[in-house]
Each structure stands twice: as structure tokens, then as C-alpha cells.
C-alpha positions as CSV (number, residue, x, y, z in Angstrom):
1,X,0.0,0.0,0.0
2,X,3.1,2.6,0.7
3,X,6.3,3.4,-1.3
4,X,9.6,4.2,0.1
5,X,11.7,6.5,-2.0
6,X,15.4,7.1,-1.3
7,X,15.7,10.4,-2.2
8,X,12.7,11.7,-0.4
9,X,11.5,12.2,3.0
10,X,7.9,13.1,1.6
11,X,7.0,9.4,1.4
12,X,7.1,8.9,4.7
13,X,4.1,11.6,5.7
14,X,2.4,8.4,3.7
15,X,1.9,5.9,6.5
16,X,2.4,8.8,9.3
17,X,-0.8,10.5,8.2
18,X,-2.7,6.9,6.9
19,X,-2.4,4.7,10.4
20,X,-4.0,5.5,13.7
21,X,-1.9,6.5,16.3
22,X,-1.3,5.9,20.5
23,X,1.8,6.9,21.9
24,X,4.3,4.1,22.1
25,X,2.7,2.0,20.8
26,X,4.3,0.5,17.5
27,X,3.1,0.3,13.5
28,X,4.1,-2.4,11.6
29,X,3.8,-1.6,7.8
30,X,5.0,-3.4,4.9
31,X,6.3,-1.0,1.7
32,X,8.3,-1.1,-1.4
33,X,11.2,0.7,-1.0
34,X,12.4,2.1,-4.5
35,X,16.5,3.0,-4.1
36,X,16.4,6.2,-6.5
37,X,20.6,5.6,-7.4
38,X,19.8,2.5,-9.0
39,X,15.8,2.5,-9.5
40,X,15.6,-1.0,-7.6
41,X,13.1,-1.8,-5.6
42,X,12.2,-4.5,-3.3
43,X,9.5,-5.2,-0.3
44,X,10.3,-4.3,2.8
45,X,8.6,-3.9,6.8
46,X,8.8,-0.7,8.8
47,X,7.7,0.3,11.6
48,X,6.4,3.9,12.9
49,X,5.7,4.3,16.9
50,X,4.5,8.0,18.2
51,X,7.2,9.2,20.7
52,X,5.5,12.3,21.2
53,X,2.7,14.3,20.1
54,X,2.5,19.0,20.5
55,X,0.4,21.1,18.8
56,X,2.6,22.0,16.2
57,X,4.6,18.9,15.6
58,X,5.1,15.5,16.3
59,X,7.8,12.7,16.6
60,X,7.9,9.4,15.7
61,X,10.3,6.3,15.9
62,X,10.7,5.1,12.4
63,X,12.7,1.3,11.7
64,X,13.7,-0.7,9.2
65,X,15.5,-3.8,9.5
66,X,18.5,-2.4,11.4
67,X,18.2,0.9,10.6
68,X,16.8,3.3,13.3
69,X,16.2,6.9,13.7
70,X,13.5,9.9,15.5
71,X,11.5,11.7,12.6
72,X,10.1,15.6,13.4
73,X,7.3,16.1,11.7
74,X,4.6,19.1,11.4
75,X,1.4,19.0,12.3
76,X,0.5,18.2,8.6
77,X,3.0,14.9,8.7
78,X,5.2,16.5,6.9
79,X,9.1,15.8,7.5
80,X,10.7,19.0,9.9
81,X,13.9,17.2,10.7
82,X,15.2,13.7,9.5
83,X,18.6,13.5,11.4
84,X,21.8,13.2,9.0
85,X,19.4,12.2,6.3
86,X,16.9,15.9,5.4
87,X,15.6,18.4,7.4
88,X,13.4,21.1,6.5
89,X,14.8,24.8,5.4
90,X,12.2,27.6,6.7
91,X,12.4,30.6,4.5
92,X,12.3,33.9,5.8
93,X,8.4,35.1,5.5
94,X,8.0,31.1,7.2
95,X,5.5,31.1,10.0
């Protein structure tokens, strides 16, 4: 049902917006990842869990296989900060 692109953090605001949430408790979704160097692709599970939920953003515990990290996003889902891998610019008329 989801996609994973390489290149993008947009795709996660997929699941994060599509699945019901409760704090802590964890998400188990299964996606096909699409590596954007080499345009393979291959099914994969992740899981999301909701660390902690404000007004104006949110963060969430995303895995796959080993691979581990804390995703910041808006109140819209979208991607604020994605540690080493994106985070999001805010021009200067941002609110």
C-alpha cells in the first residue's frame, strides 16, 4: 500500500498521516522501497511508533531492519527534521 523513495522524506508523511496512532505504541507496515541511485526496488517492513505528540509537531520512531532513527514532523505529517538524512529549510516570510 506505501512506497519508500530514497531520495525523499515526503513518502514517509504516507503511512504517518494513513495509520491511527497511540503513543508508544508501535506500527508495523509493509512498503516497497524504491533506491532512487539504481531505480531497484524491493518489499520491505517498517515500523512507525508515536514518541511524542504537541500542537505544532510531532515525533515518531521510524525502523527498518537495522536501521533506526527519530522523525520531526509538522502538524500536517510532513518531514521537519530527519537526522543526518533531510531536514526542513524555513524561508524567511515562514510562520
Amino acid at each position: 500500500m506505501d512506497i519508500d523513495i530514497s531520495c525523499t522524506p515526503f513518502t514517509n508523511t504516507l503511512p504517518i498521516n494513513r495509520l491511527p496512532y497511540v503513543p508508544m505504541q508501535q506500527q508495523e507496515i509493509q512498503v516497497v522501497y524504491i533506491s532512487a541511485a539504481d531505480l531497484k526496488y524491493k518489499p520491505v517492513k517498517q515500523k512507525y511508533t508515536l514518541l511524542e505528540s504537541r500542537n505544532d509537531s510531532s515525533v515518531f520512531q521510524y525502523q527498518s531492519g537495522n536501521f533506526k532513527e527519530n522523525i520531526t514532523v509538522d502538524s500536517n505529517g510532513i518531514v521537519l527534521d530527519y537526522p543526518n538524512l533531510f531536514y526542513r529549510e524555513m524561508g524567511p516570510d515562514a510562520r
